[in-house]
TORPA-4810 file (N, C-alpha, C, O; in nm, 3 decimals):
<nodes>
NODE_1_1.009_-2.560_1.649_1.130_-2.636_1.680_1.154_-2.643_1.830_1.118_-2.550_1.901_X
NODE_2_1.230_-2.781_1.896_1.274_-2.761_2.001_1.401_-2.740_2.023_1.460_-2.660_1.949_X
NODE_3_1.467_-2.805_2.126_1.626_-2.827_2.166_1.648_-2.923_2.248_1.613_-2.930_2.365_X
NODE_4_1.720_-3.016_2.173_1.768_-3.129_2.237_1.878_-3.118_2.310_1.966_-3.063_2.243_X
NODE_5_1.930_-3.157_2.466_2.061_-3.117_2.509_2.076_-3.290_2.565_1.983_-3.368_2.581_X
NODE_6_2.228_-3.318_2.586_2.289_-3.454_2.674_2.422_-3.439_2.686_2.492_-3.341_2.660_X
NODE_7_2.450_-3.541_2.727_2.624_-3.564_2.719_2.612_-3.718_2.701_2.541_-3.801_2.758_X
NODE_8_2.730_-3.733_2.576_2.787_-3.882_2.516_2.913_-3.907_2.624_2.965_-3.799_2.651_X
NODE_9_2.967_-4.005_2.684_3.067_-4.048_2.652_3.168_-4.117_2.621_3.159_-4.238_2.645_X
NODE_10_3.305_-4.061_2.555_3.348_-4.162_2.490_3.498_-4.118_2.466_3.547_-4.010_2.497_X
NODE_11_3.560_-4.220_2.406_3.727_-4.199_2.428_3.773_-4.116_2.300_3.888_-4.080_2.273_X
NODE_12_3.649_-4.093_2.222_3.663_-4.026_2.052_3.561_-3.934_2.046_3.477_-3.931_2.136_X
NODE_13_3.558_-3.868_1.966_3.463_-3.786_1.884_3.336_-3.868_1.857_3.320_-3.982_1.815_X
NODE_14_3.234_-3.750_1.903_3.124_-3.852_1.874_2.999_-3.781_1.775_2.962_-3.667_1.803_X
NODE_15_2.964_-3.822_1.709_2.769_-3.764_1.628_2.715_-3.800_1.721_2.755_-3.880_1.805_X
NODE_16_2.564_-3.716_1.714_2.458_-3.759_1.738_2.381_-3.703_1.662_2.387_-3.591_1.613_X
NODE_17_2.258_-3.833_1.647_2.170_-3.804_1.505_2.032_-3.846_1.571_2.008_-3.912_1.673_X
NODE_18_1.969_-3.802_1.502_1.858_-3.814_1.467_1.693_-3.873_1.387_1.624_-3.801_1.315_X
NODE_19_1.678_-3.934_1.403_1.609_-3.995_1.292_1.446_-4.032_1.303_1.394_-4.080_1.404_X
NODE_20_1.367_-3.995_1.161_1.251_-4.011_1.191_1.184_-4.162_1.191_1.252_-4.265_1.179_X
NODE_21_1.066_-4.160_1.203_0.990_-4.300_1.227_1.006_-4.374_1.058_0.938_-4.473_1.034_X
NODE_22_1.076_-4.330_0.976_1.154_-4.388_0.816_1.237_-4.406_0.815_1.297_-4.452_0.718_X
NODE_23_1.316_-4.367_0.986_1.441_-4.398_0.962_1.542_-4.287_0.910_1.662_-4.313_0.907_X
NODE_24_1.490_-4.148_0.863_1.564_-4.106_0.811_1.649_-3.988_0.891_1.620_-3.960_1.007_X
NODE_25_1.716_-3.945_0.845_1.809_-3.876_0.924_1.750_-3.719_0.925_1.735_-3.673_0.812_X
NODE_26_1.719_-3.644_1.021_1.655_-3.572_1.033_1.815_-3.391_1.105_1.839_-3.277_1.064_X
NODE_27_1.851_-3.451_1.180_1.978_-3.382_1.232_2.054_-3.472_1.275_2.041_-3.593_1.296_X
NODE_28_2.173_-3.364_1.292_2.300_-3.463_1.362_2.380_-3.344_1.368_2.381_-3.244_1.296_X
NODE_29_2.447_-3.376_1.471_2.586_-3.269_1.580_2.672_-3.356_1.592_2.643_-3.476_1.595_X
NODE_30_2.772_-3.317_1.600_2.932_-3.329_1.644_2.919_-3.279_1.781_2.908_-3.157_1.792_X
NODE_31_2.917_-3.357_1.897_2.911_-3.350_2.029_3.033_-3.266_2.071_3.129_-3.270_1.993_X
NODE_32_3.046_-3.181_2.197_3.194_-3.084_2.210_3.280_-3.158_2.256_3.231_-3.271_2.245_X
NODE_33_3.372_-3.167_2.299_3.489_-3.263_2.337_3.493_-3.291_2.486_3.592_-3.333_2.547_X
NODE_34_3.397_-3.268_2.529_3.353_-3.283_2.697_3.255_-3.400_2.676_3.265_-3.484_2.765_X
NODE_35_3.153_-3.432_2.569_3.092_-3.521_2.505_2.955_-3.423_2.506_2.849_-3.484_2.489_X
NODE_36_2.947_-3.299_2.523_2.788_-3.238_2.539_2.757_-3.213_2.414_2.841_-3.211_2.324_X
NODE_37_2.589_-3.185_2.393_2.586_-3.163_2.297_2.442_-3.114_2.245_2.354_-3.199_2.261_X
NODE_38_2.400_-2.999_2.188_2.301_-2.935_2.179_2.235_-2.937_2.021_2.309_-2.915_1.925_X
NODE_39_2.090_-2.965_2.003_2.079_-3.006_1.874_1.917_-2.932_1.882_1.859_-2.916_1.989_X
NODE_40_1.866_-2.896_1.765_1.764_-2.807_1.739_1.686_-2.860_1.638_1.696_-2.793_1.535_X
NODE_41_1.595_-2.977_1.627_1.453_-3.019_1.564_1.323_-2.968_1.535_1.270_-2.874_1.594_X
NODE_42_1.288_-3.017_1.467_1.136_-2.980_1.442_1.067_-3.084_1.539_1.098_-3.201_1.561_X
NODE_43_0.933_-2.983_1.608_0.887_-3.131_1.745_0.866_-3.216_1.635_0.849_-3.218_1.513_X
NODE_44_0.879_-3.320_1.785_0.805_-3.466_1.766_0.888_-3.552_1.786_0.995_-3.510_1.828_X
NODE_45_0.876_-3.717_1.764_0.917_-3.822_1.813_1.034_-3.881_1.744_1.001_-3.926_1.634_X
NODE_46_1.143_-3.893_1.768_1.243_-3.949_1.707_1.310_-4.045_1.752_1.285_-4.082_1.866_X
NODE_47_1.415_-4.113_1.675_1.527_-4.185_1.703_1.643_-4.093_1.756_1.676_-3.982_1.715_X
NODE_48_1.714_-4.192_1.893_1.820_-4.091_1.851_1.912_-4.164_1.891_1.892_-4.246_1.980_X
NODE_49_2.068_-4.144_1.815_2.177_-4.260_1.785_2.314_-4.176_1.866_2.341_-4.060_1.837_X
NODE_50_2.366_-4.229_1.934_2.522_-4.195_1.905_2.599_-4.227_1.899_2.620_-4.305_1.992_X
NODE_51_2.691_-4.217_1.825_2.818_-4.298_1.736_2.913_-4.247_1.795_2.904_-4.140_1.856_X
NODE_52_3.045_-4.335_1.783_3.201_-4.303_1.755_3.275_-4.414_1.728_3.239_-4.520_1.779_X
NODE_53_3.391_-4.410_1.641_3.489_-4.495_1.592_3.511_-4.616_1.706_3.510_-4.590_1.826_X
NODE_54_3.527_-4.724_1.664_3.541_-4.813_1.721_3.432_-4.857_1.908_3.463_-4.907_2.017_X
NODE_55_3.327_-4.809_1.856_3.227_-4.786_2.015_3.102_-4.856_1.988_3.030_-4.822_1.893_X
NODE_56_3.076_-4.939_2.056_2.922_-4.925_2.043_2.800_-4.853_2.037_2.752_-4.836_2.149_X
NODE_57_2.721_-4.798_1.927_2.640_-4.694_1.960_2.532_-4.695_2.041_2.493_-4.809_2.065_X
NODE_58_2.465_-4.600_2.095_2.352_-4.611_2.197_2.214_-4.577_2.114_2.228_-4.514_2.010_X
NODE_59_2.142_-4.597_2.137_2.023_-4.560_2.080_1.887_-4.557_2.153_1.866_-4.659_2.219_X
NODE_60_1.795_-4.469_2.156_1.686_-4.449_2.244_1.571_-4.400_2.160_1.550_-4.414_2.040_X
NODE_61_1.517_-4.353_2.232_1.318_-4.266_2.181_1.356_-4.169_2.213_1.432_-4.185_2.308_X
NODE_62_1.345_-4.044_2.179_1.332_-3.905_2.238_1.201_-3.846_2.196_1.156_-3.888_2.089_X
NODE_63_1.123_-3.746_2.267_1.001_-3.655_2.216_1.099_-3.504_2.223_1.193_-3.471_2.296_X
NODE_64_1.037_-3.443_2.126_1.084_-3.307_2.123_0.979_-3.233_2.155_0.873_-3.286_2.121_X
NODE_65_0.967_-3.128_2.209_0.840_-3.033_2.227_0.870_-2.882_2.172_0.970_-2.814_2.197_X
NODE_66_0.781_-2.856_2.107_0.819_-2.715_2.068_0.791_-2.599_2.136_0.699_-2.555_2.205_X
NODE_67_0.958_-2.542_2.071_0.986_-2.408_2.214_0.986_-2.437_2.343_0.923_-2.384_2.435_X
NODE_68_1.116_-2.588_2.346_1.084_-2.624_2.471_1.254_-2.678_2.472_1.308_-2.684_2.362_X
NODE_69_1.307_-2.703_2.554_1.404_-2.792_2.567_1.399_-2.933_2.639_1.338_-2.944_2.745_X
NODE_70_1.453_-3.020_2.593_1.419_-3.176_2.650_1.637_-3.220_2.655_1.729_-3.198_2.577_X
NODE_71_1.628_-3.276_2.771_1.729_-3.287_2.836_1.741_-3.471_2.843_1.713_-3.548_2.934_X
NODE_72_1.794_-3.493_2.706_1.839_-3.684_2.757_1.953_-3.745_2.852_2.064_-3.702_2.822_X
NODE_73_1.949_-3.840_2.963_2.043_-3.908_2.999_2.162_-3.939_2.951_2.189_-3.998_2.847_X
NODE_74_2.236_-3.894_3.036_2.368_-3.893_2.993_2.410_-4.056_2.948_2.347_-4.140_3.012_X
NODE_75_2.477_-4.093_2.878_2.477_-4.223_2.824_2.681_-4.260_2.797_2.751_-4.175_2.741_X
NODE_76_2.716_-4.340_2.827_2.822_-4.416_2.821_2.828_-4.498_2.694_2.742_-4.585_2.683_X
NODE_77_2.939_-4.480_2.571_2.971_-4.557_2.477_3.062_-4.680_2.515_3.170_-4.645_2.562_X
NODE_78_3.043_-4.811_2.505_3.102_-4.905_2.520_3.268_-4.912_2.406_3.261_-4.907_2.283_X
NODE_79_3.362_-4.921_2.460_3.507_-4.940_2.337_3.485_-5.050_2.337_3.447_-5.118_2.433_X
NODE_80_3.517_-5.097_2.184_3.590_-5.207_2.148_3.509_-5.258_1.997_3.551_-5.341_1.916_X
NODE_81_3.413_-5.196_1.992_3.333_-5.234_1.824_3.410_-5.200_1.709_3.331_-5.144_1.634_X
NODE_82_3.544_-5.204_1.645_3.604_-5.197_1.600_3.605_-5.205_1.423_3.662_-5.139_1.337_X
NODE_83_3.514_-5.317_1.422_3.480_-5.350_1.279_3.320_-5.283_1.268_3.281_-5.259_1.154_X
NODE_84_3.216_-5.249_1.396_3.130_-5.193_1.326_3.014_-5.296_1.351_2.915_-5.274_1.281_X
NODE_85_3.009_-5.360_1.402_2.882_-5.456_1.350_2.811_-5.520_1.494_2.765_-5.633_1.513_X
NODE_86_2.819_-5.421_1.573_2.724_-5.448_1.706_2.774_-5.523_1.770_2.710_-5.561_1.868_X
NODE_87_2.868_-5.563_1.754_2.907_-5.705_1.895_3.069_-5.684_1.898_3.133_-5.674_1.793_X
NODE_88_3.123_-5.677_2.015_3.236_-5.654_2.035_3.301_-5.827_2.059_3.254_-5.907_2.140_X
NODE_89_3.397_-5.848_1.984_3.429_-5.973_1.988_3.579_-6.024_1.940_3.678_-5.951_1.936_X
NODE_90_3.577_-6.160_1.905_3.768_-6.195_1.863_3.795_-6.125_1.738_3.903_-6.079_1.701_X
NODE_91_3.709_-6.123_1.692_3.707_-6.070_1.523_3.803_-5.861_1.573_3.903_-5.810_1.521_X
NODE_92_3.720_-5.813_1.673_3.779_-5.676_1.708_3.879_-5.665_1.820_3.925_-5.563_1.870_X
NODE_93_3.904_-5.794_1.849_4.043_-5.825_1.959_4.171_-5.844_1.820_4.278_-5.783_1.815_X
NODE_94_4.117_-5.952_1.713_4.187_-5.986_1.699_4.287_-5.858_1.577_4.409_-5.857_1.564_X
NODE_95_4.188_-5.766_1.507_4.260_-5.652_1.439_4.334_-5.581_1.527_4.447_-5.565_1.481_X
NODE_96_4.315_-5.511_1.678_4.420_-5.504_1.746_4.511_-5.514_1.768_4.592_-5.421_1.774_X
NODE_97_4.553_-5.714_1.802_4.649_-5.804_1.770_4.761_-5.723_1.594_4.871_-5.685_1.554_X
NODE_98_4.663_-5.737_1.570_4.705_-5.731_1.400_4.745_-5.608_1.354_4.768_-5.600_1.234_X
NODE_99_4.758_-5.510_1.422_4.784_-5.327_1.431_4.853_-5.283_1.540_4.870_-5.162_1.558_X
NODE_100_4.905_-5.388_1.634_4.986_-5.399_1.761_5.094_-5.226_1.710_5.150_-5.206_1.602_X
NODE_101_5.090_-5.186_1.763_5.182_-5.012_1.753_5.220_-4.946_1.659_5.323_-4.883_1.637_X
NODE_102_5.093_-4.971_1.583_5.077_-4.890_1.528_4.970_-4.822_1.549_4.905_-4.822_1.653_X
NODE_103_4.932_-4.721_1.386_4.821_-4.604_1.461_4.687_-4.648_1.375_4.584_-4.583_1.392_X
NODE_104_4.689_-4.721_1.312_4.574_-4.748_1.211_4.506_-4.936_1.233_4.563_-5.026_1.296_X
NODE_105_4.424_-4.942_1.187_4.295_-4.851_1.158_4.257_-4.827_1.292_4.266_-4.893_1.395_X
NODE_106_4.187_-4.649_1.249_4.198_-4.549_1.377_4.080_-4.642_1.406_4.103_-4.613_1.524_X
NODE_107_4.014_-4.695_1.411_3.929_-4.729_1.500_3.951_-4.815_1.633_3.882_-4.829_1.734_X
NODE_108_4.085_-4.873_1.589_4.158_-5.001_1.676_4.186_-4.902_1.798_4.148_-4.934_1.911_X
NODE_109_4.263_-4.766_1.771_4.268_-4.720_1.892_4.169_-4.650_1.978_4.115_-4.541_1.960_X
NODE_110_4.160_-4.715_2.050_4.031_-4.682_2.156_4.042_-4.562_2.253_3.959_-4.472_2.254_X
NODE_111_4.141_-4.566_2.327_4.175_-4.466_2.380_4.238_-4.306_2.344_4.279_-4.207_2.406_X
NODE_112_4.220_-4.343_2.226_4.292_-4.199_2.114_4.409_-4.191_2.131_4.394_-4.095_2.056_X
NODE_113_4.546_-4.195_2.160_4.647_-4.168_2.240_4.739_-4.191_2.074_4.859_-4.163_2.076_X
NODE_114_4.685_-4.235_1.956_4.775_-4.262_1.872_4.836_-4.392_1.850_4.899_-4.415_1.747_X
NODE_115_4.820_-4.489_1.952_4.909_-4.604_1.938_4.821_-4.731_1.983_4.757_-4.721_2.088_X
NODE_116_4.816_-4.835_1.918_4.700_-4.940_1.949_4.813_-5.014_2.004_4.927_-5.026_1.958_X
NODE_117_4.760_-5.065_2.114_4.852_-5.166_2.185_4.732_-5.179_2.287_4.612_-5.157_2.271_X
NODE_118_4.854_-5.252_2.472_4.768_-5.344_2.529_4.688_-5.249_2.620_4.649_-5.306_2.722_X
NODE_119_4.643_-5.085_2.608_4.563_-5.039_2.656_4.440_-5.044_2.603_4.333_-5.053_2.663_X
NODE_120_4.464_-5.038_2.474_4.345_-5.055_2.381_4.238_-5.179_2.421_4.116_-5.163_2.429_X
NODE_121_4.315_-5.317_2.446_4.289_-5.430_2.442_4.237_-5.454_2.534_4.168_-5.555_2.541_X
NODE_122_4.256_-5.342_2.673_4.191_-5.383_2.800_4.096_-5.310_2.795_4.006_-5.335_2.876_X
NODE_123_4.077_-5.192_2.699_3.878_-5.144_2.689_3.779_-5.235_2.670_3.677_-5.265_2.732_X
NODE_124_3.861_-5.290_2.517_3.749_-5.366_2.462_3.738_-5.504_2.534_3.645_-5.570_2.488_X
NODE_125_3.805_-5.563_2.628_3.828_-5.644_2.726_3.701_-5.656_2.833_3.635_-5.748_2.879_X
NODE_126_3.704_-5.524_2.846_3.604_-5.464_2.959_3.462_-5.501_2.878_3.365_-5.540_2.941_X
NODE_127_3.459_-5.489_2.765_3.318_-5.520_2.709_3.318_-5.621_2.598_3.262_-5.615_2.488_X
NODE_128_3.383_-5.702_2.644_3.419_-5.818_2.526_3.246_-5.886_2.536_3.187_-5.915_2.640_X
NODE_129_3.209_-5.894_2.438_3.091_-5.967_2.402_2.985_-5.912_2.420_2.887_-5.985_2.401_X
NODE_130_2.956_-5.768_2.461_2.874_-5.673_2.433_2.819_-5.677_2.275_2.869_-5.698_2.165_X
NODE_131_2.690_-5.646_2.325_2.618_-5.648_2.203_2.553_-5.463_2.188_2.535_-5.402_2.294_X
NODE_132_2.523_-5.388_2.044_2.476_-5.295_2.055_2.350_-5.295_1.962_2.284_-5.396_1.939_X
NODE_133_2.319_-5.156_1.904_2.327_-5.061_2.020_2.299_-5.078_2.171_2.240_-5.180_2.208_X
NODE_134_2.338_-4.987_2.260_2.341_-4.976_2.366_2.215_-4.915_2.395_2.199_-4.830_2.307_X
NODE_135_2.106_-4.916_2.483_1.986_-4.848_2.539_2.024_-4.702_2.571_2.119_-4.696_2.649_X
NODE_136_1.987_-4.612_2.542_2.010_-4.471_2.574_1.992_-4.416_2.687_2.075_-4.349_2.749_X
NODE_137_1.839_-4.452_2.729_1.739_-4.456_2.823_1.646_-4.363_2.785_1.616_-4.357_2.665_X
NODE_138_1.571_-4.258_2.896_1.422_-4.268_2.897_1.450_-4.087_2.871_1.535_-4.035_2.943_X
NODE_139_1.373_-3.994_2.763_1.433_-3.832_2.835_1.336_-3.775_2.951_1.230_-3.798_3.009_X
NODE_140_1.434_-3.697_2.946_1.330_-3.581_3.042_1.289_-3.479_2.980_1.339_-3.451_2.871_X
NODE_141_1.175_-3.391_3.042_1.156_-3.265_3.012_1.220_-3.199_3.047_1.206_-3.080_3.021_X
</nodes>
């Protein structure tokens, strides 16, 4: 086995997973609330994803080496994917609109703070028409 280490970040709680060349899910962590996050595989070549509510996920290649630690680029989650489906757009402006102060659906709030309104609106603003996943980038040893 190795050890995977990075930092996500993001305005929520985030996974990060894992997955083999089937696609299948191999591990996954709950990143700490700083966005770091330490994960322990069997070597070899994987996928690796990270998620959070209403974000675009990132996704990259990682190699694992055994009895080794491999250290990925720190990576930035885009706000505003709201419904989920890779592209931040009117469709996730417009549930916003439509959840104006209230607290649901938690994904609308971007900034966590409890209340979807016009802070929310200026994340996903910032990445209006972003497409995901997002590139992870390249690891290191």
């Amino acid at each position: 086995n190795g050890t995977l280490t990075g930092q996500v970040l993001a305005g929520k709680p985030v996974t990060v997973s894992l997955y083999d060349g089937t696609n299948t899910l191999v591990a996954a962590v709950s990143a700490n609330s700083d966005g770091t996050f330490n994960l322990t595989a069997p070597a070899g070549t994987y996928t690796i994803r990270a998620t959070a509510s209403g974000f675009l996920s990132a996704q990259g290649s990682v190699a694992i080496s055994p009895a080794s630690s491999t250290l990925v680029p720190t990576v930035t989650l885009l706000a505003g994917d709201i419904d989920g489906n890779n592209v931040i757009d009117q469709f996730d402006a417009l549930t916003i609109g439509m959840s104006y102060n209230t607290n649901t659906p938690a994904a609308a709030d971007l900034n966590n703070d409890n209340t979807i309104n016009v802070l929310d609106l200026e994340l996903l603003a910032q990445n209006y028409r972003a497409t995901g996943p997002s590139a992870w980038g390249t690891s290191y040893p």
